[in-house]
py3Dmol code that shows the C-alpha trace and the ligand (Angstrom):
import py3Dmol

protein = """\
ATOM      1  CA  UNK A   1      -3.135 -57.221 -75.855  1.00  0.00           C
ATOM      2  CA  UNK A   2      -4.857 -60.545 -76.052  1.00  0.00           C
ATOM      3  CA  UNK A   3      -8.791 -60.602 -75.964  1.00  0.00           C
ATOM      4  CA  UNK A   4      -9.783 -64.124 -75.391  1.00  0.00           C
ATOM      5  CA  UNK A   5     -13.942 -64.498 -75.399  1.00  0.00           C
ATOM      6  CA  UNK A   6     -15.630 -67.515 -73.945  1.00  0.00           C
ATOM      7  CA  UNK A   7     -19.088 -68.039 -75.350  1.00  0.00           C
ATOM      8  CA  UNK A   8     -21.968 -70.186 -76.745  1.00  0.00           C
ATOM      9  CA  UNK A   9     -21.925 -68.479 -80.071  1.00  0.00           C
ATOM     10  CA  UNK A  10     -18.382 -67.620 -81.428  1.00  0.00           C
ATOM     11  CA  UNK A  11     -20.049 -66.920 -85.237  1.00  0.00           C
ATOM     12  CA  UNK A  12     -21.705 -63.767 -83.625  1.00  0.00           C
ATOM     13  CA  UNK A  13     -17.701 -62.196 -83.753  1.00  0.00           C
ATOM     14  CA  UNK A  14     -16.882 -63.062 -87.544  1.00  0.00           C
ATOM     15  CA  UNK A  15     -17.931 -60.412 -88.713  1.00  0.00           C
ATOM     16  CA  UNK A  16     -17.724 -57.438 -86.267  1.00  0.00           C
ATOM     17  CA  UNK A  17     -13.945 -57.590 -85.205  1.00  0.00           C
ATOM     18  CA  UNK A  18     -13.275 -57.656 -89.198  1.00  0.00           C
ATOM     19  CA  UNK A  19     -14.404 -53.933 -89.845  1.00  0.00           C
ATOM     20  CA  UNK A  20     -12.790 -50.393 -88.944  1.00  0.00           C
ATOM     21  CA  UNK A  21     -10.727 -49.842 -85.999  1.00  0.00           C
ATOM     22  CA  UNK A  22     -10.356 -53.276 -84.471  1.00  0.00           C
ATOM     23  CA  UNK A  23      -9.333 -54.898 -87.814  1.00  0.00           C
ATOM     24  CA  UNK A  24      -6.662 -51.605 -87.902  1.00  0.00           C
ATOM     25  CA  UNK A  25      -5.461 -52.899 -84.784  1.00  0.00           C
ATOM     26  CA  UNK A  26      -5.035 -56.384 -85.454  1.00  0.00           C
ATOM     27  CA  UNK A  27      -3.321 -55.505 -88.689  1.00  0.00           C
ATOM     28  CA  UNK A  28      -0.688 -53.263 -86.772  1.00  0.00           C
ATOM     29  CA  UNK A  29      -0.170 -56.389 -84.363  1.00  0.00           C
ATOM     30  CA  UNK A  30      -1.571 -54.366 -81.578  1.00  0.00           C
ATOM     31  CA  UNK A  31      -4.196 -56.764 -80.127  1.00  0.00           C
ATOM     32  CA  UNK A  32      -5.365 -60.452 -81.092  1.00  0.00           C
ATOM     33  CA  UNK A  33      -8.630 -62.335 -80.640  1.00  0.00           C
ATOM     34  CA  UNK A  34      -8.704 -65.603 -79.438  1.00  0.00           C
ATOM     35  CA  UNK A  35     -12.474 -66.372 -79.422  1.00  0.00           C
ATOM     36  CA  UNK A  36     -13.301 -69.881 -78.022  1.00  0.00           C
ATOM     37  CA  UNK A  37     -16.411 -71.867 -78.132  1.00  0.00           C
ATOM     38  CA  UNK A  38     -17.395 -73.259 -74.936  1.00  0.00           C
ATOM     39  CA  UNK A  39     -19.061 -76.285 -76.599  1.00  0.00           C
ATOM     40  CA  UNK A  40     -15.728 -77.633 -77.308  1.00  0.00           C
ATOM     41  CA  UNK A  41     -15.240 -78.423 -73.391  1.00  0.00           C
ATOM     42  CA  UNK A  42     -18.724 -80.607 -72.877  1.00  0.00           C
ATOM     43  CA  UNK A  43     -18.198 -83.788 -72.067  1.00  0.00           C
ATOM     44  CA  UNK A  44     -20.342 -85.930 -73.035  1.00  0.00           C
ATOM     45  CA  UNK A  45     -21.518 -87.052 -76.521  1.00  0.00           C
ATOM     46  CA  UNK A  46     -24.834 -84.276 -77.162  1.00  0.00           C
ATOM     47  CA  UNK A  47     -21.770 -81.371 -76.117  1.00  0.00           C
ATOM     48  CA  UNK A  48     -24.229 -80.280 -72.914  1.00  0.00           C
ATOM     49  CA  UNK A  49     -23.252 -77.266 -71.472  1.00  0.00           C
ATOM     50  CA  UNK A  50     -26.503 -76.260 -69.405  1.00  0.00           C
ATOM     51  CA  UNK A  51     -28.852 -77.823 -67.389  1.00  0.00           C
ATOM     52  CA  UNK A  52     -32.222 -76.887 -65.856  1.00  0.00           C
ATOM     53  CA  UNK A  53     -31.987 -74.691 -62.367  1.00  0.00           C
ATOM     54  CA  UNK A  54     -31.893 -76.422 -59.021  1.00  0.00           C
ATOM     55  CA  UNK A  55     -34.797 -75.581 -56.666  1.00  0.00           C
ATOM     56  CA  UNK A  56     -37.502 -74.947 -60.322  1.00  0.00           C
ATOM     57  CA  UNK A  57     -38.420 -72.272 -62.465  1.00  0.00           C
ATOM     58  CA  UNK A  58     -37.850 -71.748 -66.199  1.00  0.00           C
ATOM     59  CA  UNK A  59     -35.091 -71.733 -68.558  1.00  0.00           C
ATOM     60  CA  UNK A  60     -31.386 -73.467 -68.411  1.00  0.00           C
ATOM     61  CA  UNK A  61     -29.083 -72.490 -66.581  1.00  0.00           C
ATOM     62  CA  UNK A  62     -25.107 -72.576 -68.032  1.00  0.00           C
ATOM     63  CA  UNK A  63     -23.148 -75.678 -66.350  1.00  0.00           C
ATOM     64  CA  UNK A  64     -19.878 -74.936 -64.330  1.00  0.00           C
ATOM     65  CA  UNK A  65     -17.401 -77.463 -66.005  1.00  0.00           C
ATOM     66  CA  UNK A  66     -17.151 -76.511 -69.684  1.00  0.00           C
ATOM     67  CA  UNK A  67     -16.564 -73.481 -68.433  1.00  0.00           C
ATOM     68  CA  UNK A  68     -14.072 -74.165 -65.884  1.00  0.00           C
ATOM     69  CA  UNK A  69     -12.246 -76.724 -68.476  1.00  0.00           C
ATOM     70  CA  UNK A  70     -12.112 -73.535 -71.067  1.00  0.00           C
ATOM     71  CA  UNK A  71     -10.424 -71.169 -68.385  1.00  0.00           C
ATOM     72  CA  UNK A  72      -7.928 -74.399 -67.840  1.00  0.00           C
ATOM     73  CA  UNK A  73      -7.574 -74.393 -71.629  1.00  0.00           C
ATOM     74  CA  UNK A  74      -6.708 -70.507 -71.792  1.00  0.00           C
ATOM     75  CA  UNK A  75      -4.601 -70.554 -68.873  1.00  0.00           C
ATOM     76  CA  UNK A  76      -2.538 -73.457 -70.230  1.00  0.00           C
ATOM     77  CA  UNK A  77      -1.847 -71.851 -73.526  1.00  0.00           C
ATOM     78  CA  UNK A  78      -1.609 -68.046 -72.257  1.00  0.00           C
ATOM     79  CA  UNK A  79      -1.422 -68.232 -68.474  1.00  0.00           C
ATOM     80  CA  UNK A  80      -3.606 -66.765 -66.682  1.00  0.00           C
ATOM     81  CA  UNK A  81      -5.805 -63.429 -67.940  1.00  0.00           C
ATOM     82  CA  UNK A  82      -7.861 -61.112 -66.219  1.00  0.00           C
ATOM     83  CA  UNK A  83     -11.520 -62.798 -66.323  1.00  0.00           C
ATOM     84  CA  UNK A  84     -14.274 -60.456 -66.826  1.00  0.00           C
ATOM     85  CA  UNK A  85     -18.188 -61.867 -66.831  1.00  0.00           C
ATOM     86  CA  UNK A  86     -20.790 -60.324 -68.982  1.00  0.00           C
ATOM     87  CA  UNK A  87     -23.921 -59.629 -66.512  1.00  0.00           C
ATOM     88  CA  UNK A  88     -26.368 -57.412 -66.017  1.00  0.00           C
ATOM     89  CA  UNK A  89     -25.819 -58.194 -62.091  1.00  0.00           C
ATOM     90  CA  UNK A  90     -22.032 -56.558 -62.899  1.00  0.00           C
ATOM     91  CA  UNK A  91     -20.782 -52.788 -61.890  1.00  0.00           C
ATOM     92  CA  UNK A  92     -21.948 -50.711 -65.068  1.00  0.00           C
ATOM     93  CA  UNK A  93     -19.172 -50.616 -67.693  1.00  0.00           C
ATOM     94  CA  UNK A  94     -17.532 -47.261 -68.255  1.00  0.00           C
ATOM     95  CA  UNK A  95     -14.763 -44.833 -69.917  1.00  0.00           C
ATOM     96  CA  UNK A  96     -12.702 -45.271 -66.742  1.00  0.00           C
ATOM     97  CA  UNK A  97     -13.362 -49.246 -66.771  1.00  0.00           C
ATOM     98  CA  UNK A  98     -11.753 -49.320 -70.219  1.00  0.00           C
ATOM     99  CA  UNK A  99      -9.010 -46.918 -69.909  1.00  0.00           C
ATOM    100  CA  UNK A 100      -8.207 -49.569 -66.812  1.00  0.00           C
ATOM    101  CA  UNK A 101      -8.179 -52.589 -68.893  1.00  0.00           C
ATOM    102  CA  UNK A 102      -6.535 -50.862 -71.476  1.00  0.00           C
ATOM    103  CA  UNK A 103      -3.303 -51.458 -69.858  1.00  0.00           C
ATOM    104  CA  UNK A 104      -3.891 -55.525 -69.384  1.00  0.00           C
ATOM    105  CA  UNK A 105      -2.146 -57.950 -71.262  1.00  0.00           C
ATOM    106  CA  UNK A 106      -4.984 -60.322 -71.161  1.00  0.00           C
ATOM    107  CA  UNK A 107      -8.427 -60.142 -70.913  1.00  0.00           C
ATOM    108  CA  UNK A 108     -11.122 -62.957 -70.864  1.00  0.00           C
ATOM    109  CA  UNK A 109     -14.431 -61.937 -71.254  1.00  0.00           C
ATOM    110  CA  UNK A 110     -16.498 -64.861 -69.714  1.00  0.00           C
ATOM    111  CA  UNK A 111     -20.374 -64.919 -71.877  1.00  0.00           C
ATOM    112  CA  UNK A 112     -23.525 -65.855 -70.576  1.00  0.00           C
ATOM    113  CA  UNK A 113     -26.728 -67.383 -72.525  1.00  0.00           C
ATOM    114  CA  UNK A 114     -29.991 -68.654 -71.370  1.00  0.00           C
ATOM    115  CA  UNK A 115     -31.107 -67.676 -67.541  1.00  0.00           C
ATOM    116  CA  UNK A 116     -27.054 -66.863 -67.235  1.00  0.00           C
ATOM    117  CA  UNK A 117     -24.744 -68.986 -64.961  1.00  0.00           C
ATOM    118  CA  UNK A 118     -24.188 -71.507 -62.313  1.00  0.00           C
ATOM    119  CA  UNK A 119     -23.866 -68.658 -59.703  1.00  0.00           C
ATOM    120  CA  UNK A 120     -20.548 -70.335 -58.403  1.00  0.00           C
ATOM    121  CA  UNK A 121     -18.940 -69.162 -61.949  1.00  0.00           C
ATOM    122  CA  UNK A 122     -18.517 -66.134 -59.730  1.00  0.00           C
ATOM    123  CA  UNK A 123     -15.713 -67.420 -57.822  1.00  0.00           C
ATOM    124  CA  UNK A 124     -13.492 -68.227 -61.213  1.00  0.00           C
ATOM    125  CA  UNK A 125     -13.735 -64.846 -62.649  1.00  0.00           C
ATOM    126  CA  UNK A 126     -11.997 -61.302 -61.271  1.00  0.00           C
ATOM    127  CA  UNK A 127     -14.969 -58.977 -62.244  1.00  0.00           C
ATOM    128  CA  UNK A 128     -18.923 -58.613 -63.130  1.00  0.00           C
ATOM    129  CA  UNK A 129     -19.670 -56.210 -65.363  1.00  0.00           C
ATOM    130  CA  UNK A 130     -22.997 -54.956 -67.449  1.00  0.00           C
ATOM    131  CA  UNK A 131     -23.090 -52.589 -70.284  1.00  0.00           C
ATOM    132  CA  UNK A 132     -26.454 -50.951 -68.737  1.00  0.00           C
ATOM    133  CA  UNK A 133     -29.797 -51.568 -66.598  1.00  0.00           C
ATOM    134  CA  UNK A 134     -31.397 -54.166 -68.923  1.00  0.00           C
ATOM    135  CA  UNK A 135     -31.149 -57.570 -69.903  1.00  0.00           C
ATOM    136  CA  UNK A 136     -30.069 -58.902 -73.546  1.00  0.00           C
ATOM    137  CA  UNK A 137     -30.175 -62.171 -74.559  1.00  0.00           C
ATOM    138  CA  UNK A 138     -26.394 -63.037 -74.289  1.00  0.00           C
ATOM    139  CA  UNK A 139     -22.991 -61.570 -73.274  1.00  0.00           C
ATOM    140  CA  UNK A 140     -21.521 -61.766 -76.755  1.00  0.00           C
ATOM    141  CA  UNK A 141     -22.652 -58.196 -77.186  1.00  0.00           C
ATOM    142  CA  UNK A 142     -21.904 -56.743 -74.443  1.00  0.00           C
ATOM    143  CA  UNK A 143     -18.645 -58.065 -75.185  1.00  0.00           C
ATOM    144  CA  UNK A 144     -18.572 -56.844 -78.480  1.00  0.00           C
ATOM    145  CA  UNK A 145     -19.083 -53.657 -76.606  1.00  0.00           C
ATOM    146  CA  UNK A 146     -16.129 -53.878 -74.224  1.00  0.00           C
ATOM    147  CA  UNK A 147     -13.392 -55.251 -76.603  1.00  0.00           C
ATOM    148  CA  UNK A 148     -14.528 -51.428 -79.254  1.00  0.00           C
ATOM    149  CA  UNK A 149     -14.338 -49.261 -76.099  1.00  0.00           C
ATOM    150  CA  UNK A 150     -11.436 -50.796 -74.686  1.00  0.00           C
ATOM    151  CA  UNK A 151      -9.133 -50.765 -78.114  1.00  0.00           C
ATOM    152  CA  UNK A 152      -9.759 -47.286 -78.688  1.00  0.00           C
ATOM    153  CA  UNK A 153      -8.015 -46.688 -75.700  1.00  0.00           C
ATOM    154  CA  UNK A 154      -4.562 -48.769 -76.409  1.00  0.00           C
ATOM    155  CA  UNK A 155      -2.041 -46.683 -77.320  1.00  0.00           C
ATOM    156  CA  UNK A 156      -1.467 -46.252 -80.975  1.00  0.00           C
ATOM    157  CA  UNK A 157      -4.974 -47.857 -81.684  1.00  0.00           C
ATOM    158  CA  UNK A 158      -6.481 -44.262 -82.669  1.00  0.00           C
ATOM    159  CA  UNK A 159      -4.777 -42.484 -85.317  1.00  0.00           C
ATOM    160  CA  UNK A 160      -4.783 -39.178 -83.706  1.00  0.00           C
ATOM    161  CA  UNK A 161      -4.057 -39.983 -80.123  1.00  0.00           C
ATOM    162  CA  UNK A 162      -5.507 -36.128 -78.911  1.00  0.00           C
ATOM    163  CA  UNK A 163      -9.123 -37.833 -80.474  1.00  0.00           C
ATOM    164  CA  UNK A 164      -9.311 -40.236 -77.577  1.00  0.00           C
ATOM    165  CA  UNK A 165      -8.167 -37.290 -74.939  1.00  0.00           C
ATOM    166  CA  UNK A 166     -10.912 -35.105 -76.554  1.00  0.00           C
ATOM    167  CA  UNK A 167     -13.783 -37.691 -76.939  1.00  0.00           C
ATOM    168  CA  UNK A 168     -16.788 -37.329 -74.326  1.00  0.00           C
ATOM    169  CA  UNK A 169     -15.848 -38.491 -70.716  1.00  0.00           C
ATOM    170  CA  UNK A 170     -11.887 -38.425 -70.859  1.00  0.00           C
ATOM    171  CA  UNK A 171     -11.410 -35.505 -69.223  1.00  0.00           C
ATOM    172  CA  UNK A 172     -14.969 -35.859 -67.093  1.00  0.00           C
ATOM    173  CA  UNK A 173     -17.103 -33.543 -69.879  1.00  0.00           C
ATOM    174  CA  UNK A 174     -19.061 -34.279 -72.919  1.00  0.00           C
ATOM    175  CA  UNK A 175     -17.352 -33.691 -76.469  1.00  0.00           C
ATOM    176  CA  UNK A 176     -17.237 -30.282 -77.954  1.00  0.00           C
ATOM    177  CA  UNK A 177     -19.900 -30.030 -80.746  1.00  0.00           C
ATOM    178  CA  UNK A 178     -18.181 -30.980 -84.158  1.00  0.00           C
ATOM    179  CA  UNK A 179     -19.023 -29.892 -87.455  1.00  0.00           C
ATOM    180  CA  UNK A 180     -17.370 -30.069 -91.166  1.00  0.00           C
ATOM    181  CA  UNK A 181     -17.793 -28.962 -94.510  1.00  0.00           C
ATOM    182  CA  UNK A 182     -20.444 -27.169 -95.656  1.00  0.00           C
ATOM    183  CA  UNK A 183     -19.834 -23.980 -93.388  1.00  0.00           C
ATOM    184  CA  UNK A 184     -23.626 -22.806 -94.258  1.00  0.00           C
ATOM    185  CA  UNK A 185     -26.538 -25.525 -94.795  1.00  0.00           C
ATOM    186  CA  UNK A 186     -30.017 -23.756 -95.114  1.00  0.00           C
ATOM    187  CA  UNK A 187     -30.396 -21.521 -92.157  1.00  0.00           C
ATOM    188  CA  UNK A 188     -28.053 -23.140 -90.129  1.00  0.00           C
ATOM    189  CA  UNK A 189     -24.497 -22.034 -90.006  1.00  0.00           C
ATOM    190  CA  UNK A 190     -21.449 -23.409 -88.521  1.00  0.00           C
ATOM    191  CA  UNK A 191     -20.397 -20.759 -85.663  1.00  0.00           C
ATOM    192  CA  UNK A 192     -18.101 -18.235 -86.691  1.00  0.00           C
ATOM    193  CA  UNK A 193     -15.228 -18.913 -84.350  1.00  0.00           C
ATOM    194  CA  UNK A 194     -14.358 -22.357 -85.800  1.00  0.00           C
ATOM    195  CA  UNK A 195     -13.847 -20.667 -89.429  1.00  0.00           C
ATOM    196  CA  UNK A 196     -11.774 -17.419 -87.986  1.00  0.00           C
ATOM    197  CA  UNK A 197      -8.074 -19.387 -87.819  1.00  0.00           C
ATOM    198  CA  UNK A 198      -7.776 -18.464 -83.914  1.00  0.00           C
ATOM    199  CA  UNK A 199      -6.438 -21.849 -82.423  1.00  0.00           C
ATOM    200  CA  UNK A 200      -6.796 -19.703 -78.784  1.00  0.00           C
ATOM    201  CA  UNK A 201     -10.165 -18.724 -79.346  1.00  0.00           C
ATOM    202  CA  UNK A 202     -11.628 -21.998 -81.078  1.00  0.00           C
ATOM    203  CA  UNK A 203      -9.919 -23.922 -78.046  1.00  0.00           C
ATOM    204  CA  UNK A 204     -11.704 -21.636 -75.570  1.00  0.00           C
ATOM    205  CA  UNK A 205     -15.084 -21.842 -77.323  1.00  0.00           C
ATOM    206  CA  UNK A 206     -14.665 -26.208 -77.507  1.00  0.00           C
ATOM    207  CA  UNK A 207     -14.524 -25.858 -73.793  1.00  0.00           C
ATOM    208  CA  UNK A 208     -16.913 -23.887 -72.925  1.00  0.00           C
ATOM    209  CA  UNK A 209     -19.095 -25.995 -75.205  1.00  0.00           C
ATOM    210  CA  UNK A 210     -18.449 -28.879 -73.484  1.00  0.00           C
ATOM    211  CA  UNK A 211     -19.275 -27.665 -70.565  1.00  0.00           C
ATOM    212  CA  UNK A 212     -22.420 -26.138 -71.645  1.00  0.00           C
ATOM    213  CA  UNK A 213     -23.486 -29.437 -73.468  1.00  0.00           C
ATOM    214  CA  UNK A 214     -22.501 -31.553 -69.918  1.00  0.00           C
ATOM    215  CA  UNK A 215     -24.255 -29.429 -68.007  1.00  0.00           C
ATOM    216  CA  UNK A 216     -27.592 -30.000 -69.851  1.00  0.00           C
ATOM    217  CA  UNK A 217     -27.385 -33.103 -71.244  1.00  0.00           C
ATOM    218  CA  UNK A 218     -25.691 -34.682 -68.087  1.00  0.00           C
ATOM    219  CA  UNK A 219     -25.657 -32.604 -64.932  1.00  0.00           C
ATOM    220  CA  UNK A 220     -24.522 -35.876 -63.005  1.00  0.00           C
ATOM    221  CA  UNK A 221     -21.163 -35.939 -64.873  1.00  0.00           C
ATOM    222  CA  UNK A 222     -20.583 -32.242 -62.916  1.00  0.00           C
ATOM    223  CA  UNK A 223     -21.071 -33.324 -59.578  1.00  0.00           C
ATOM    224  CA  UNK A 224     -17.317 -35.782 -60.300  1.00  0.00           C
ATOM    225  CA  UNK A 225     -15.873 -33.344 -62.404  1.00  0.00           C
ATOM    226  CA  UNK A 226     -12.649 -31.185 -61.020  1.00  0.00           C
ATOM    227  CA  UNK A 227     -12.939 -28.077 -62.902  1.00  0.00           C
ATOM    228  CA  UNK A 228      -9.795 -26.066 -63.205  1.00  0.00           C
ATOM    229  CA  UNK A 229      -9.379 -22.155 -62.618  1.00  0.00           C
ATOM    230  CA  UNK A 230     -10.777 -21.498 -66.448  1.00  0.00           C
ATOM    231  CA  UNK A 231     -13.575 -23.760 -66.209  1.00  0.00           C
ATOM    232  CA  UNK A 232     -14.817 -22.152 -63.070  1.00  0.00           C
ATOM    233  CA  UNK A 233     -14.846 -18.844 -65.150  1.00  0.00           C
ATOM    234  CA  UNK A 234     -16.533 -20.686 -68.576  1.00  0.00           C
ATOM    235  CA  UNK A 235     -19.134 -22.330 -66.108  1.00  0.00           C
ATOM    236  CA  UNK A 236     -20.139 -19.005 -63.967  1.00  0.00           C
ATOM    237  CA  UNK A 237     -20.553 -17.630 -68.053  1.00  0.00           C
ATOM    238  CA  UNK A 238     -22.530 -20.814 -69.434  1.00  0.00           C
ATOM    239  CA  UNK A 239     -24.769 -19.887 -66.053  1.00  0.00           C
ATOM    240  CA  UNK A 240     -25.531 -16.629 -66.520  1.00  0.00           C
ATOM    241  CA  UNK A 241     -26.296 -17.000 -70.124  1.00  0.00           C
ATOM    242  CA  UNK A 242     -29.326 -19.326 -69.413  1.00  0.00           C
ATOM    243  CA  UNK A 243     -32.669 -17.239 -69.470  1.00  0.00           C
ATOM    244  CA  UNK A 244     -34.355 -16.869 -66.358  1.00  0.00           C
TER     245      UNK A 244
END
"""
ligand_1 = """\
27
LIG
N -31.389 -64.142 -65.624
C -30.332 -63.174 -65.655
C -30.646 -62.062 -64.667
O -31.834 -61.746 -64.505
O -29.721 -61.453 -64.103
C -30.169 -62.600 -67.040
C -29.625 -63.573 -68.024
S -29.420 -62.891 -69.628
C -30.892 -63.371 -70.426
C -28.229 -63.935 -70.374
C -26.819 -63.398 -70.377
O -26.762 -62.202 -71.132
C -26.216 -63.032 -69.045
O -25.702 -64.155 -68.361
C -25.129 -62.057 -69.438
O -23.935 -62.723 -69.817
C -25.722 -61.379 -70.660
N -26.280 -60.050 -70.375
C -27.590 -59.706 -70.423
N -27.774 -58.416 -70.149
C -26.543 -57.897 -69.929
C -26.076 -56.602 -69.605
N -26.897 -55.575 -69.421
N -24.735 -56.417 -69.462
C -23.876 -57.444 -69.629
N -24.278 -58.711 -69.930
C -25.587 -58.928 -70.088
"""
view = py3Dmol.view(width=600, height=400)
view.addModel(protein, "pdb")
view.setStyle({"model": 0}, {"cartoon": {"style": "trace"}})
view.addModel(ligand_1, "xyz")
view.setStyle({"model": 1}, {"stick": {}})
view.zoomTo()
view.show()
């Protein structure tokens, strides 16, 4: 898969597409960056690519053009990908949203700066989306954001593929609690079950723990989750355990 980023301030991705799991992925050929600067596509001699906002009021606004002359660029050299803008205006960014662009062959992820965008960059791009109710100063990490959520979830990315079906929000719950070596540390102790060797019991006790943990941490998750026979059971417990 090809992530191709538009943005102000390409130096902002040297470092963190380098590390851990995206560098793992680029090594095993699985995805490649193609990070462009949209500087390059001013045209005129001071490289302008915003401009103050019609109608008054403060800050610059980022100019149409370069940014329509960088898509032209991309699409030349890769045809045409799925364009993405980074704005806190956009439908908020989640599990289900990368699992879905997961399976693209392309993705541009279109950056704002400044007071964001000539508003008719709208009509060039496929989707709007925001990483959460509150502004940052550009898109490049929100972007950032999309391009680690989104990898985890291309096949063979992950070494263990059943640690992306597990993780929170794959199968509508939170995570199981998780807990390693040592079994005791002062007075607290790692429960029993996950030291007895019972893979039926231990799987039992990770759901019901993730249901318990959804449940209080985030009750809203419930409301769009399907439970199956088994869960209906391990809820109606995790219920009646709470003290009245
Ligand atoms: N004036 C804009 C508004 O009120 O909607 C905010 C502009 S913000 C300072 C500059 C850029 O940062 C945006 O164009 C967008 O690309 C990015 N950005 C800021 N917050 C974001 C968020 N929550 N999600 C995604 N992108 C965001």
């Amino acid at each position: 898969m090809i992530f191709t980023v538009l943005t102000l301030f390409p130096g902002i991705f040297d470092s963190p597409l380098k590390e851990s799991i995206t560098k793992k992925a680029v090594d095993k050929g699985l995805i490649n960056f193609n990070i462009i600067n949209i500087r390059d596509f001013a045209d005129d001699a001071h490289k302008t690519c915003d401009d103050a906002p019609y109608g008054g009021g403060p800050g610059m606004v980022m100019k149409i053009e370069p940014i329509y002359r960088a898509m032209e660029y991309v699409e030349k050299s890769a045809g045409r990908p799925r364009y993405v803008l980074l704005s806190p205006q956009g439908r908020i960014f989640d599990e289900n949203t990368a699992i879905r662009y997961a399976r693209s062959k392309h993705l541009c992820l279109v950056c704002g700066r400044y007071e964001g965008l000539d508003e008719r960059v709208l009509n060039l791009v496929d989707e709007e989306v925001s990483i959460g109710d509150y502004v940052l100063s550009g898109g490049e990490i929100p972007a950032l954001v999309l391009i680690d959520a989104i990898t985890r979830c291309i096949p063979g990315v992950l070494g263990n593929e059943q640690s992306s079906i597990d993780e929170s929000f794959s199968g509508g719950l939170l995570e199981y609690p998780q807990y390693t070596r040592p079994d005791a540390f002062m007075d607290m102790e790692v429960p029993p079950v996950l030291l007895s060797g019972n893979h039926e019991e231990i799987r039992k006790w990770r759901r019901k723990e993730a249901i318990k943990k959804t449940i209080f941490k985030r009750p809203d998750l419930m409301n769009r989750f399907t439970p199956t026979d088994e869960d209906r059971k391990l809820i109606r417990e995790v219920m009646e355990e709470i003290p009245e």
